[in-house]
N, C-alpha and C positions, 0 to 999 in steps of 0.2 A: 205432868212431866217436870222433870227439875230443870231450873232456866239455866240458860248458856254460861251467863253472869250471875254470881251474889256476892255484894256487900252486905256487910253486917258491923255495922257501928266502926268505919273504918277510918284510922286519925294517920296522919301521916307529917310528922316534924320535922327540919332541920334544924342543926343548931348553928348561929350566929353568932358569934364572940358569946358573949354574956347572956344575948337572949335566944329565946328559942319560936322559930315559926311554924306556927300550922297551918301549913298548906293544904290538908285536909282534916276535915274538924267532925268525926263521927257521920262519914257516910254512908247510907244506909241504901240499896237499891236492887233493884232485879232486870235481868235482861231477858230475853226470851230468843235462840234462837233464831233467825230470819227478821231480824228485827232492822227498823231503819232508824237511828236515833239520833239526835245532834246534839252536843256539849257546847253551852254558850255560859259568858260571864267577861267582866272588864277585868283588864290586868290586872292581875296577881291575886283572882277568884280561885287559882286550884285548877281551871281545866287542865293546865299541860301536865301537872303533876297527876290524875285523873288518867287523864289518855298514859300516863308513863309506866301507871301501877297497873291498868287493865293491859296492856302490849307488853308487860313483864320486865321493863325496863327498869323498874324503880320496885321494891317491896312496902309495904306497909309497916308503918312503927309498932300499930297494933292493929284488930280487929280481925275479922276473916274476911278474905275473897278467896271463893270459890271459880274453877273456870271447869265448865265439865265435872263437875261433882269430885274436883280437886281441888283440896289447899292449896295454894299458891306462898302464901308468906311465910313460908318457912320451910319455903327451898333454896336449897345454894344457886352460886350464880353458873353453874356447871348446868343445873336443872336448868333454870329460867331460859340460861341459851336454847336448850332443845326444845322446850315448851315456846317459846317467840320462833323458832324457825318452824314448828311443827306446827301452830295452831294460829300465827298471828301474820297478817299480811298490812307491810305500814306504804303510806301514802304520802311522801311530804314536799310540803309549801315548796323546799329548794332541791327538789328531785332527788339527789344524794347520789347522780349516777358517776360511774369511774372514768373520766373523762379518757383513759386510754384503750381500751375496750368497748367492741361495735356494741347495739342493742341486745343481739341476741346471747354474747355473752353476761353482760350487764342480767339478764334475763335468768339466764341459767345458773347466776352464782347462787343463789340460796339452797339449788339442789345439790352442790358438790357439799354442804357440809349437809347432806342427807343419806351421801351413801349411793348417791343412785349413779348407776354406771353412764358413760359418757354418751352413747347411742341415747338412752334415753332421754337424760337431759337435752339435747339437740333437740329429739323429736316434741317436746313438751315445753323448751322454753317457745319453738315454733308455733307450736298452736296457741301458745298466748298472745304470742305476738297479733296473729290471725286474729286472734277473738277482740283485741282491741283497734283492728284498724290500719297496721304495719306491717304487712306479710311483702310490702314490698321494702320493708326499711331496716330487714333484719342486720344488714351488713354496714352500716353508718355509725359512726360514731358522736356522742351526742353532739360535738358541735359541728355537726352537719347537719341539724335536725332543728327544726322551731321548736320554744318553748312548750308548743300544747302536742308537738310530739313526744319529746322527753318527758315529760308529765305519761302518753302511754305510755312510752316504757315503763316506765315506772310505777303504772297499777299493773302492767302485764308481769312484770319480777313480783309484785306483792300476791298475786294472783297463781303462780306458777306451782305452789306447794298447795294450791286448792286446804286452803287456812279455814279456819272455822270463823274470824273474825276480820274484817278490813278498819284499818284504824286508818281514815282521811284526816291529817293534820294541815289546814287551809291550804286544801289540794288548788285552791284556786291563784292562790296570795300572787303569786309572780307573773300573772296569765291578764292579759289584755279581756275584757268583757266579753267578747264575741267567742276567744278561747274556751274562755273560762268557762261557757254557757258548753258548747261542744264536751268537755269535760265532765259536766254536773250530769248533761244526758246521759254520759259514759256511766256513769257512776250510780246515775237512777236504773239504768239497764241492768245492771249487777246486781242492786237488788232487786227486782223484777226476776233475775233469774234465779232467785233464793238466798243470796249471799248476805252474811249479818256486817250492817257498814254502823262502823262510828265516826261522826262527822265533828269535828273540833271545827270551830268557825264563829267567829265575829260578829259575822252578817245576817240581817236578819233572812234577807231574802234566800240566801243556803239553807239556813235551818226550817225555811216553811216549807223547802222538800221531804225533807224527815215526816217521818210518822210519829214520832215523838222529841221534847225536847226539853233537857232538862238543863234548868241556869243552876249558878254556882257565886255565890255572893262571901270571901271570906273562908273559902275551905268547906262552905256549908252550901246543901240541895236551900236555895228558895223558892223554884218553881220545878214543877214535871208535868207535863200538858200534854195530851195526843194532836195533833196537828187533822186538819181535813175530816173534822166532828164539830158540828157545831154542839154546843152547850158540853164539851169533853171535861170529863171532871179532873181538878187537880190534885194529881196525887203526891205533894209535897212529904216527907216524911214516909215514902214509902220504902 
């Protein structure tokens, strides 16, 4: 089967007055479907640029990624938007939700630019909510809500277009340890119920959730390891 994700030799620069950065330096990789994976490296390794190019935020300077047996880099940013609201559900450190809008609208917004008529949306931002834990908090606006509340919202809206891909960008970062644990469950249950999570994270103890984990030193893969195998071989340069 062709994997969810391919890289292929993929560089990705900005230019800086005079000089120019690679943020990614020929990265080469595969994802599979139902995968659980985490992206680790010390600032300014290229993850965020990484999580920016796979959730279609950012295109590639060169190389291919493929997402679903599509090119992606060298489509406009008209495509990229349909292709991120279609297939890509994002997770982030500082929630991003509309502070004047309850949850459930907050929930519902990714389906208005889908087309889908307003009874529907209703009844499907609902059952997200439900699925994460807030079927009583659909009517609150987030700051009526604790921090590891607002955090569900905000996998239940990432979640609401049933995406092929969960992009967690340190779902944890602003959440008190007890939270933040409550959360990671959340989030192991998802994939548990088949959902492919890409986990951007710091910490080691997030990424030893993952099934796999690949660092980034310089724009460049230096490790890719399976997690919970012992003797797992490194597939560095894969």
């Amino acid at each position: 089967m062709e994997p969810l994700i391919s890289f292929k030799d993929v560089h990705k620069t900005y230019d800086m007055g005079q000089a120019q950065v690679r943020a990614l330096d020929g990265i080469s990789l595969e994802i599979e479907k139902g995968a659980y994976l985490a992206i680790m490296g010390p600032s300014g390794s290229g993850k965020s640029t990484l999580m920016n190019v796979i959730g279609c935020l950012d295109s590639p300077t060169s190389g291919s990624y493929k997402l679903k047996g599509q090119e992606i880099g060298t489509l406009v940013d008209d495509e990229l938007a349909r292709i991120r609201n279609r297939e890509i559900g994002f997770i982030f450190q500082t929630f991003n939700l509309l502070p004047r809008t309850d949850a459930l609208q907050n929930v519902e917004l990714p389906l208005i630019y889908s087309g889908i008529s307003r009874k529907e949306r209703h009844e499907r931002a609902k059952r997200a909510l439900e699925a994460v834990g807030l079927g009583d908090r659909m009517h609150h606006r987030p700051n009526e809500m604790s921090g590891g509340q607002r955090q569900r919202v905000a996998i239940a809206r990432a979640l609401v277009n049933d995406p092929s891909i969960l992009l967690a960008d340190e779902p944890t970062g602003n959440l008190d340890s007890r939270t933040g644990e409550e959360i990671m469950a959340l989030i192991d249950r998802l994939h548990a119920e088949g959902n492919t999570l890409i986990l951007v994270t710091h910490e080691d103890e997030l990424a030893r959730r993952a099934e796999r984990v690949i660092r980034l030193r310089d724009g460049q893969i230096v490790s890719d390891t399976l997690n919970r195998q012992e003797g797992a071989p490194d597939r560095t340069g894969a």
